[in-house]
PALO-557597 format. One record per residue (C-alpha): residue number from 0; x, y negated, z; residue in three letters. Coordinates in nm, 3 decimals. Layout:
! residues N
PT  num       xx       yy       zz  residuo
PT  NUM        X        Y        Z      ALA
...
! end
This chain:
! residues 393
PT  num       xx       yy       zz  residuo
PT    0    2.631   -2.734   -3.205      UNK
PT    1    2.873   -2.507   -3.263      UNK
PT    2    2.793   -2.299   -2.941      UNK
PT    3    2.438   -2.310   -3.055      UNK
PT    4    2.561   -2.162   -3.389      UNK
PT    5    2.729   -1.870   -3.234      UNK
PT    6    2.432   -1.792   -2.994      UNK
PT    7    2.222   -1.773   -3.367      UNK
PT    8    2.487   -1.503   -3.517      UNK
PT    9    2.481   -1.349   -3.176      UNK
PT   10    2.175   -1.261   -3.188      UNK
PT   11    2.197   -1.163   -3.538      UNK
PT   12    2.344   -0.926   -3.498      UNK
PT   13    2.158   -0.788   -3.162      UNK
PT   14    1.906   -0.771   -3.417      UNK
PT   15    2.077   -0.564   -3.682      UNK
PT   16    2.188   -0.311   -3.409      UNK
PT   17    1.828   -0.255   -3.349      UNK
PT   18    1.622   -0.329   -3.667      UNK
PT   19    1.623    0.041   -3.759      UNK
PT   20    1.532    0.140   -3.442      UNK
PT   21    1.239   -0.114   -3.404      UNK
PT   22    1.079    0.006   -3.750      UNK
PT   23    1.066    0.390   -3.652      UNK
PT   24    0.924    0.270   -3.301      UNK
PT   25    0.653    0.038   -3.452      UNK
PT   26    0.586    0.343   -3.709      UNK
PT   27    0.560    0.613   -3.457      UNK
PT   28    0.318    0.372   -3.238      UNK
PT   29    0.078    0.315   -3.574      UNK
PT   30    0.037    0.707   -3.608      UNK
PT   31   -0.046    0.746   -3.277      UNK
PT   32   -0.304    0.432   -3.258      UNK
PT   33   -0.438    0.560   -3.614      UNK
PT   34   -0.496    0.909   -3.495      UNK
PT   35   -0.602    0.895   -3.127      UNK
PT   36   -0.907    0.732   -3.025      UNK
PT   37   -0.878    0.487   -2.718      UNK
PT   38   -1.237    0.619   -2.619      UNK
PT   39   -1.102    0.953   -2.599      UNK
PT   40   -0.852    0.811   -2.365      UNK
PT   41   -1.095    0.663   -2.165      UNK
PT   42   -1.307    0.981   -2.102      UNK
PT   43   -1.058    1.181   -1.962      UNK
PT   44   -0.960    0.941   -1.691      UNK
PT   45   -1.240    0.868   -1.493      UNK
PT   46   -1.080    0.920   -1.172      UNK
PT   47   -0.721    0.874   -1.040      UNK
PT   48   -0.635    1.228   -0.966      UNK
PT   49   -0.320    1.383   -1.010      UNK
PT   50   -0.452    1.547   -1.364      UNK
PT   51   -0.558    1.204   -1.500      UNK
PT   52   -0.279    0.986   -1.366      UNK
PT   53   -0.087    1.239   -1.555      UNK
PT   54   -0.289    1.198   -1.848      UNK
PT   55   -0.274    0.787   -1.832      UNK
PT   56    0.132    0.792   -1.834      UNK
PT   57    0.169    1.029   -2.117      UNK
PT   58   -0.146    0.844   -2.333      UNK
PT   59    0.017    0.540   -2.256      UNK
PT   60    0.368    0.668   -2.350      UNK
PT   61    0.251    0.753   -2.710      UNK
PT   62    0.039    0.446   -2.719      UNK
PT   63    0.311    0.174   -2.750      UNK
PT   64    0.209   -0.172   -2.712      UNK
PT   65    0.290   -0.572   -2.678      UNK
PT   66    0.240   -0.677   -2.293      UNK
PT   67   -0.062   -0.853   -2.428      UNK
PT   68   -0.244   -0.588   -2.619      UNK
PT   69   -0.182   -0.352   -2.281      UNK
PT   70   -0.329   -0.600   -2.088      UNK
PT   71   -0.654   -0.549   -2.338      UNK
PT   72   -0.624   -0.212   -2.376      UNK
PT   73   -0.632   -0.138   -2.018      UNK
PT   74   -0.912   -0.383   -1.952      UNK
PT   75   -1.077   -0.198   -2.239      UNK
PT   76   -1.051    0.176   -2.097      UNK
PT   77   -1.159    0.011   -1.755      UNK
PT   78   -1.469   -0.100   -1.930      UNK
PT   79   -1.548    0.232   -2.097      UNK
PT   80   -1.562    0.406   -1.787      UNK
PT   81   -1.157    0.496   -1.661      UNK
PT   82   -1.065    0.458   -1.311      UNK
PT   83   -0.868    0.122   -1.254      UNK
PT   84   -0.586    0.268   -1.083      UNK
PT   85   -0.536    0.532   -1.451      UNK
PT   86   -0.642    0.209   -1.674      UNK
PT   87   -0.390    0.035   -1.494      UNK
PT   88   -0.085    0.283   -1.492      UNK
PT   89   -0.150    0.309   -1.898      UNK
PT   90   -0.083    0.007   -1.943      UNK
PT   91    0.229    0.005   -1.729      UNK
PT   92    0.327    0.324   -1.946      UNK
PT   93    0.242    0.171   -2.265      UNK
PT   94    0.475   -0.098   -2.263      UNK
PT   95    0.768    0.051   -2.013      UNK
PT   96    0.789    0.433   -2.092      UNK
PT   97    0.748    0.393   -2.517      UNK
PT   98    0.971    0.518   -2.806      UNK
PT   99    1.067    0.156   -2.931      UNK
PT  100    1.112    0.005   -2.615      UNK
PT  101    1.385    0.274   -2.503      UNK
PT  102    1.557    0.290   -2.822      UNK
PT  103    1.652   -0.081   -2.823      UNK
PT  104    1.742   -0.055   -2.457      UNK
PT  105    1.999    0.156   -2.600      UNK
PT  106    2.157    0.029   -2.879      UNK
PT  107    2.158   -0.326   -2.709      UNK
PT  108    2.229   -0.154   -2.321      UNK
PT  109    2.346    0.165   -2.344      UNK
PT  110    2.223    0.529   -2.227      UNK
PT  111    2.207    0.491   -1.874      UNK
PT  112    1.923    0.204   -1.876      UNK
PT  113    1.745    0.407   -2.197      UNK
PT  114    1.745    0.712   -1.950      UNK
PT  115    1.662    0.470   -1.635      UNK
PT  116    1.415    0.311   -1.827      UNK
PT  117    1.214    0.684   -1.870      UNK
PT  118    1.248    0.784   -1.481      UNK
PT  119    1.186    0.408   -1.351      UNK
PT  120    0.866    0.440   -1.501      UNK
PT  121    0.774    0.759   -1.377      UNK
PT  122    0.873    0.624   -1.064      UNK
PT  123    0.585    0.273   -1.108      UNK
PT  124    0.347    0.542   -1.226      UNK
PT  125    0.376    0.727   -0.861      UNK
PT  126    0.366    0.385   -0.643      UNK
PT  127    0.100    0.281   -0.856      UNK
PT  128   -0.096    0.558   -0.779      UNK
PT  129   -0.020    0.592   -0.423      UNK
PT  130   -0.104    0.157   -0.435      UNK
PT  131   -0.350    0.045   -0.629      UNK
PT  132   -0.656    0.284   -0.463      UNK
PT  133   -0.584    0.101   -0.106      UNK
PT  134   -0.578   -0.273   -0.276      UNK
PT  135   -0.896   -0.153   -0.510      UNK
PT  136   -1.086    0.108   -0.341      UNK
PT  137   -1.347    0.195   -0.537      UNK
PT  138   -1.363   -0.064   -0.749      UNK
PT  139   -1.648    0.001   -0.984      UNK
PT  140   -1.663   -0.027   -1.345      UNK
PT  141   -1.753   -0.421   -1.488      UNK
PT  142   -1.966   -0.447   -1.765      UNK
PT  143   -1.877   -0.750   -1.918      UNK
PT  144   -2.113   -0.943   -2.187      UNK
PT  145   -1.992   -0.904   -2.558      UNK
PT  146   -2.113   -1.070   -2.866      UNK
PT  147   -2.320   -0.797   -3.059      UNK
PT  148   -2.173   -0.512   -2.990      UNK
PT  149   -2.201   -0.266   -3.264      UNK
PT  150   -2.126    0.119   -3.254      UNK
PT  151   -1.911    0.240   -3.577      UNK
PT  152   -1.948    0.605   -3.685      UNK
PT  153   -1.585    0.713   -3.676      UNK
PT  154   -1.433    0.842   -3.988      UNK
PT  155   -1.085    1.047   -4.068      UNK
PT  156   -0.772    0.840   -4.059      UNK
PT  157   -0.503    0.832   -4.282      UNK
PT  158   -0.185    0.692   -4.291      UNK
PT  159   -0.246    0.373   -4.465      UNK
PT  160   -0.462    0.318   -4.142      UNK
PT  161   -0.154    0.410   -3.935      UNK
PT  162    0.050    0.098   -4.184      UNK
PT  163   -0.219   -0.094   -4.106      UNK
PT  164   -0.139   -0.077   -3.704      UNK
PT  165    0.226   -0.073   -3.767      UNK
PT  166    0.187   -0.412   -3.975      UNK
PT  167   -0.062   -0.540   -3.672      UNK
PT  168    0.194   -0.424   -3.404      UNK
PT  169    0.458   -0.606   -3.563      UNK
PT  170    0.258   -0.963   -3.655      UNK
PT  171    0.133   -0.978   -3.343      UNK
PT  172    0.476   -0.947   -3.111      UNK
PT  173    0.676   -1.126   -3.389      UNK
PT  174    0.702   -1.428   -3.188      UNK
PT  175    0.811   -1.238   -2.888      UNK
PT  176    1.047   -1.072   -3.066      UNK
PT  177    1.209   -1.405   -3.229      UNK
PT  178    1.202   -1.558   -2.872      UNK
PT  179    1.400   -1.253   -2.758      UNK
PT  180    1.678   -1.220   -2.985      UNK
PT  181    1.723   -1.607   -2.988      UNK
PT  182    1.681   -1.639   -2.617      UNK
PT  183    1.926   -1.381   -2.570      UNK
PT  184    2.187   -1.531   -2.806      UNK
PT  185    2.166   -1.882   -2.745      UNK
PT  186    2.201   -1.892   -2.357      UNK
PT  187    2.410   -1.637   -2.359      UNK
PT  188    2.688   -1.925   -2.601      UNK
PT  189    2.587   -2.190   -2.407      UNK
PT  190    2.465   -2.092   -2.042      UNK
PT  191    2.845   -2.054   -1.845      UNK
PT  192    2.878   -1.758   -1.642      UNK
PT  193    2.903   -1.932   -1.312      UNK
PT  194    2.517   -2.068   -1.369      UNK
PT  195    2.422   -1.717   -1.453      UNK
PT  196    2.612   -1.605   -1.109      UNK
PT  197    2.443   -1.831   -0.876      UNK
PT  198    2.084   -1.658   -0.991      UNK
PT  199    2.251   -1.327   -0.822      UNK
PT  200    2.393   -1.247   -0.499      UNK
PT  201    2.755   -1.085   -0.559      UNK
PT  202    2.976   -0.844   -0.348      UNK
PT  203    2.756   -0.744   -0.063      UNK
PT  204    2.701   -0.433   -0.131      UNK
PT  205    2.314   -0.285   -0.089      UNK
PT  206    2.213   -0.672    0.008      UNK
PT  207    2.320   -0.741   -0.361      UNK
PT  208    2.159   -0.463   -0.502      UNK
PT  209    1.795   -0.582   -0.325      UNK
PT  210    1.819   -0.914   -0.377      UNK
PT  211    1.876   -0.878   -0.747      UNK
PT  212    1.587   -0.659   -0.774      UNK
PT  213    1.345   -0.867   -0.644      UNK
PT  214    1.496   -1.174   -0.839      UNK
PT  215    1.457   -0.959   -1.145      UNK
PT  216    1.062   -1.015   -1.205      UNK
PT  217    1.098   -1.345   -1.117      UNK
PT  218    1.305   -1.453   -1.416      UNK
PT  219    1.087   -1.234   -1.648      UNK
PT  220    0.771   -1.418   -1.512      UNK
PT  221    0.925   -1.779   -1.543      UNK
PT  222    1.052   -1.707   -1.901      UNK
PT  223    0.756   -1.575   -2.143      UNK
PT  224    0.907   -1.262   -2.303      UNK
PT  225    0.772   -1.014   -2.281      UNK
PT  226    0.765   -0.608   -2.397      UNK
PT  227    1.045   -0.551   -2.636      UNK
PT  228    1.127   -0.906   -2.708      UNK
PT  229    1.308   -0.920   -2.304      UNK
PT  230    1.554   -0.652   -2.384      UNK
PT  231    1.776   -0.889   -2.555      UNK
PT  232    1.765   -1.137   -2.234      UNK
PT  233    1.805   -0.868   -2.011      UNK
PT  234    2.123   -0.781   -2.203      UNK
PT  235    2.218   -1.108   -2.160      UNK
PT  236    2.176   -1.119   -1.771      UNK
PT  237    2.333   -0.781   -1.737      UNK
PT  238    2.643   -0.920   -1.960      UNK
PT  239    2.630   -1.203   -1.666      UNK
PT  240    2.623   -1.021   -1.331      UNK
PT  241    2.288   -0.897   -1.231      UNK
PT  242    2.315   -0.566   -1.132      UNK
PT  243    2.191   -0.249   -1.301      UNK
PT  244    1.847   -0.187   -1.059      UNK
PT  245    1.815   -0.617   -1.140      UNK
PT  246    1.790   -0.541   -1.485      UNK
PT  247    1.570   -0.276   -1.454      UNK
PT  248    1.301   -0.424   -1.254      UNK
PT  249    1.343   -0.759   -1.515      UNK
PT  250    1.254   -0.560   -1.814      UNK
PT  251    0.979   -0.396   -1.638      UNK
PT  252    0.831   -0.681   -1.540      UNK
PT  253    0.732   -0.797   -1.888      UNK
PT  254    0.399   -0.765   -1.723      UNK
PT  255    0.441   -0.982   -1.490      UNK
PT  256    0.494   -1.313   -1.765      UNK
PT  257    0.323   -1.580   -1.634      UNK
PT  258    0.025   -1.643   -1.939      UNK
PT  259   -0.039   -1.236   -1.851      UNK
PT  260   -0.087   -1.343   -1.448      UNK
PT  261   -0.397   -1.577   -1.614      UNK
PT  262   -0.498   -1.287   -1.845      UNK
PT  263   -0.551   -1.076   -1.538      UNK
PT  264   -0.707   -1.348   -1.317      UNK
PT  265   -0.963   -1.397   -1.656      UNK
PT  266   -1.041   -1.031   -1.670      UNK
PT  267   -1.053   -0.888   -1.284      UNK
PT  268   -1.087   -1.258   -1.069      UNK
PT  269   -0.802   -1.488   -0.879      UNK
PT  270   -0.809   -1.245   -0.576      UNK
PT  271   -0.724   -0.972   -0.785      UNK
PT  272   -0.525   -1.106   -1.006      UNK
PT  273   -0.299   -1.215   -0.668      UNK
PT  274   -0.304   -0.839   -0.580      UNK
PT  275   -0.239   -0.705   -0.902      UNK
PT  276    0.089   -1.005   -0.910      UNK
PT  277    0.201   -0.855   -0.558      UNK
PT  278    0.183   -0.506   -0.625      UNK
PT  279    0.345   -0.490   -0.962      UNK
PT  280    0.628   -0.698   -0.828      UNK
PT  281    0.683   -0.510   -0.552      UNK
PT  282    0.671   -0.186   -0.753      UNK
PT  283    0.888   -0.310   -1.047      UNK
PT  284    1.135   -0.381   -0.763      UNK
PT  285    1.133   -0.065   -0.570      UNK
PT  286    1.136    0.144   -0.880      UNK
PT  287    1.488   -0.073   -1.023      UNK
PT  288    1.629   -0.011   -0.650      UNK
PT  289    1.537    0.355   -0.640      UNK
PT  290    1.694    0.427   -0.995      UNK
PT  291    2.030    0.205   -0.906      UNK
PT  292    2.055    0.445   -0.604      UNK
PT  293    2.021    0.755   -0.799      UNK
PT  294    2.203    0.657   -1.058      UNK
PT  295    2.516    0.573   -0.789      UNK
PT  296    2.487    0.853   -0.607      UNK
PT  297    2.532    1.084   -0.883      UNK
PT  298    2.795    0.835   -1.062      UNK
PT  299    2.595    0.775   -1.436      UNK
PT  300    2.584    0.406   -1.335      UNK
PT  301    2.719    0.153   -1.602      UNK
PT  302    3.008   -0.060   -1.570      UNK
PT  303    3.068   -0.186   -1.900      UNK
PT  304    2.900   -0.578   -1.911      UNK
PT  305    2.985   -0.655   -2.272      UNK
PT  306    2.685   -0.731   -2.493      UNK
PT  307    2.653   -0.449   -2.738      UNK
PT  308    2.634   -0.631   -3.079      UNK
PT  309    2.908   -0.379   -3.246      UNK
PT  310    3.066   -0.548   -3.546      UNK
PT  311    2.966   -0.907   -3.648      UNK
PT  312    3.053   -0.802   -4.004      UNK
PT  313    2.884   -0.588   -4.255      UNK
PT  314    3.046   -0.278   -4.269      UNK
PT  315    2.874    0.066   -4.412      UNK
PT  316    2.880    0.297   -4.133      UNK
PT  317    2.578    0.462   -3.999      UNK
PT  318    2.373    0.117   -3.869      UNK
PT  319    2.383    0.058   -4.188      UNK
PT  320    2.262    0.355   -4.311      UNK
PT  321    1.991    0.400   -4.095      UNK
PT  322    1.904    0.019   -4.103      UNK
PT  323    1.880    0.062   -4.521      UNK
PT  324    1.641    0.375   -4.465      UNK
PT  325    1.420    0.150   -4.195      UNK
PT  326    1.378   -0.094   -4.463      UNK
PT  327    1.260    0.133   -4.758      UNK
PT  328    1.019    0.280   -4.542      UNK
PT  329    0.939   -0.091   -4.361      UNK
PT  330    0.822   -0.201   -4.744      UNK
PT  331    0.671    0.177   -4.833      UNK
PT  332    0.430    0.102   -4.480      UNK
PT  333    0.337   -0.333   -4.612      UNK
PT  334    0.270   -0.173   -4.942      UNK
PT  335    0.046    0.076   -4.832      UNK
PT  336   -0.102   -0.164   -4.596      UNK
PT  337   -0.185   -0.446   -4.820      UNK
PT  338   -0.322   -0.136   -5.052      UNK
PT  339   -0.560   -0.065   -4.822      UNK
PT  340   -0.701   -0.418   -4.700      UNK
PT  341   -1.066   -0.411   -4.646      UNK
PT  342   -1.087   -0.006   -4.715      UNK
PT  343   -1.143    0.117   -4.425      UNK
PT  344   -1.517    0.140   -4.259      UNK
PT  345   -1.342    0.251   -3.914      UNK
PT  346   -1.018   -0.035   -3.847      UNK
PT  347   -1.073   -0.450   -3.876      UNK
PT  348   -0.784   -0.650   -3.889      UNK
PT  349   -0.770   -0.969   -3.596      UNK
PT  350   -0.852   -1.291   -3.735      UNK
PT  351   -0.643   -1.493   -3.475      UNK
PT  352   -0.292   -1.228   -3.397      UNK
PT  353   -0.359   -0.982   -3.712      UNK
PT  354   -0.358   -0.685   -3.509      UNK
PT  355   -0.546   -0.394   -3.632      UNK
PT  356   -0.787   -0.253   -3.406      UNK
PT  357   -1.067    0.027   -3.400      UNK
PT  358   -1.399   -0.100   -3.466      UNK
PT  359   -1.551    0.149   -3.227      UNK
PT  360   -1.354    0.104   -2.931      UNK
PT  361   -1.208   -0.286   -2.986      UNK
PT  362   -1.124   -0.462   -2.657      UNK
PT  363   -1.350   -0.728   -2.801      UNK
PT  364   -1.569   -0.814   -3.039      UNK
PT  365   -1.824   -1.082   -3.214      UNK
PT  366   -2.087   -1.100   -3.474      UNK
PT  367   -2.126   -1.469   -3.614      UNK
PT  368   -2.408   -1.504   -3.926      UNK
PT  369   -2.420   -1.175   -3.899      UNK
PT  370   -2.048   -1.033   -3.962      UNK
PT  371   -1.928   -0.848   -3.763      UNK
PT  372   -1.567   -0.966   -3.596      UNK
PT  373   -1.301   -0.726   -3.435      UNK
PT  374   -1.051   -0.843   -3.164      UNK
PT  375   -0.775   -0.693   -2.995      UNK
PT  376   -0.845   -0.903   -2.687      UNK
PT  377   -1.122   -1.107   -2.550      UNK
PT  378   -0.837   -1.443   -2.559      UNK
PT  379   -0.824   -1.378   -2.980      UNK
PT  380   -1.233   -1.353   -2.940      UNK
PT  381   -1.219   -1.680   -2.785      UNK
PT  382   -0.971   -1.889   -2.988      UNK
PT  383   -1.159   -1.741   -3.271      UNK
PT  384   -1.461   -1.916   -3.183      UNK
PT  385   -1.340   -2.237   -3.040      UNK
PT  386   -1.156   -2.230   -3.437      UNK
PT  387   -1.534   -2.223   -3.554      UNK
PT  388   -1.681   -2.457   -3.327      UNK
PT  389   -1.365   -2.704   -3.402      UNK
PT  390   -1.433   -2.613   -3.810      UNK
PT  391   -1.827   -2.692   -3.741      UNK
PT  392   -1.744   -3.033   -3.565      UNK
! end
């Protein structure tokens, strides 16, 4: 019990290191989603050119998501006419190359995976492109059957709109984030080093440096975390001897989580979804090896395995400060937000996650006694109306 108890303060404080940084990621995201319209996005990447592959890392950059929402979002953009290759490299972007993701990697990690984190996905975003059109050549746009689709006349946002995705963002990836920061803690109090160590290989050089890579993905897609909730663990595997390009290709594979595998095989078929599995892995892997070189040959690699937690007492210094300033403005954005519940003719609110989502260009969407119903992926759509047919039993 007691080395259950430490793993809970551990990670604690992983979470206090970070808070501030999670609330200015989550509000950045929700002025982006507020004020950029996905079927914008979609338009301008009808093809997987240089231009729009371009255009599909830097939309998904701004567009910060969970794993799952990405997953929808992509599938959405696909739908609305974007290429699959560009609908697929946003949504490696939109959870891998975002503000929040990179500034927990380094308060919890440190600079060199924060800055390895920004190039490794550059890196996916180029073998995706050079991949994906040989696995899916011209795969053509699927129109998939929706419940009443209705077309919304798009109004001006404002920023209780943008609270209302930043409150959405952050209901819907709370569990992930618990599961992180718990994960994290706990195994790393009661999980010995020498279990960690026989995951890895260890002192053979470039044969170590593979092997962890490819193991990498693996653990992320046998454990269930997923976007920023599997920085914590991969601080905890870096703090027990998987190497720097291991821990790379593990956070990047937060889209590799096994319920996401079934998300793809629901949306694009099991033969696809085995291609998509293959090709991710193998480009999650290549990209962690490629940075590890990089890094080593120009000698920014890090050595220092402790888990960054800083003090495990309160102390005013500036975490403090800036964790104080990310909660004022975290209660200023749920005030504004529950302010503006059931204003808005353009955003709907999830019934199932509580996401927020754009009327006009939801992933999915259902009218029932005629109401219209707003999802934020066809899975909410459909645990929504098994609820109803459960409720009407």
């Amino acid at each position: 019990m007691s080395s259950i108890w430490h793993g809970l303060q551990e990670a604690f404080w992983m979470f206090y290191q970070t808070f501030w940084a999670l609330v200015l990621g989550f509000t950045l995201s929700g002025l982006v989603q507020a004020y950029v319209s996905r079927q914008k996005i979609a338009q301008t990447l009808g093809d997987h050119s240089g231009r729009s592959v371009a255009k599909a890392t830097f939309f998904g950059a701004i567009s910060s998501s969970c794993s799952y929402a990405a997953s929808a979002l992509a599938h959405s953009l696909y739908k609305k006419g974007a290429d699959f290759t560009s609908s697929m490299i946003f949504m490696f972007a939109s959870t891998n190359l975002v503000l929040d993701l990179g500034l927990v990697i380094w308060r919890l990690l440190g600079w060199q995976f924060a800055l390895a984190e920004i190039f490794g996905g550059i890196v996916m975003s180029l073998l995706l492109w050079v991949t994906l059109p040989k696995l899916f050549p011209k795969k053509k746009v699927i129109q998939l059957p929706v419940l009443g689709q209705a077309e919304e006349a798009p109004t001006r946002s404002s920023l209780a709109d943008a609270a209302g995705f930043t409150v959405g963002d952050f209901t819907m990836m709370r569990f992930e984030l618990l599961a992180g920061f718990v994960v994290a803690g706990v195994l790393s109090a009661i999980v010995p080093t020498h279990i960690w160590s026989s995951f890895f290989l260890h002192g053979h050089g470039f044969a170590t440096q593979v092997v962890d890579v490819i193991v990498g993905p693996i653990i992320a897609t046998l454990t269930f975390v997923c976007s920023v909730g599997n920085v914590p663990l991969a601080a905890a595997l870096w703090h027990n001897g998987i190497s720097f390009g291991g821990v790379i290709s593990f956070i990047f594979a937060d889209l590799l989580s096994f319920p996401l595998l079934l998300i793809y095989k629901k949306y694009y078929g099991f033969i696809s979804a085995i291609k998509l599995f293959f090709a991710f892995w193998s480009v999650m892997a290549v990209s962690g090896l490629t940075i590890e070189l990089i890094f080593q040959a120009l000698g920014i690699g890090p050595t220092i395995r402790a888990l960054r937690v800083g003090s495990e007492t309160f102390r005013w210094d500036s975490t403090a400060l800036l964790n104080s300033v990310a909660l004022v403005v975290s209660v200023a954005i749920y005030l504004l937000y529950r302010r503006n519940i059931g204003k808005s003719s353009e955003f709907a609110i999830d019934p199932i996650c509580g996401m927020q989502v754009r009327k006009s260009d939801a992933p999915a969407h259902a009218l029932i006694d005629g109401v219209n119903y707003y999802f934020c992926m066809d899975g909410c759509r459909t645990d929504y109306l098994r609820r109803l047919a459960r409720e009407e039993k």
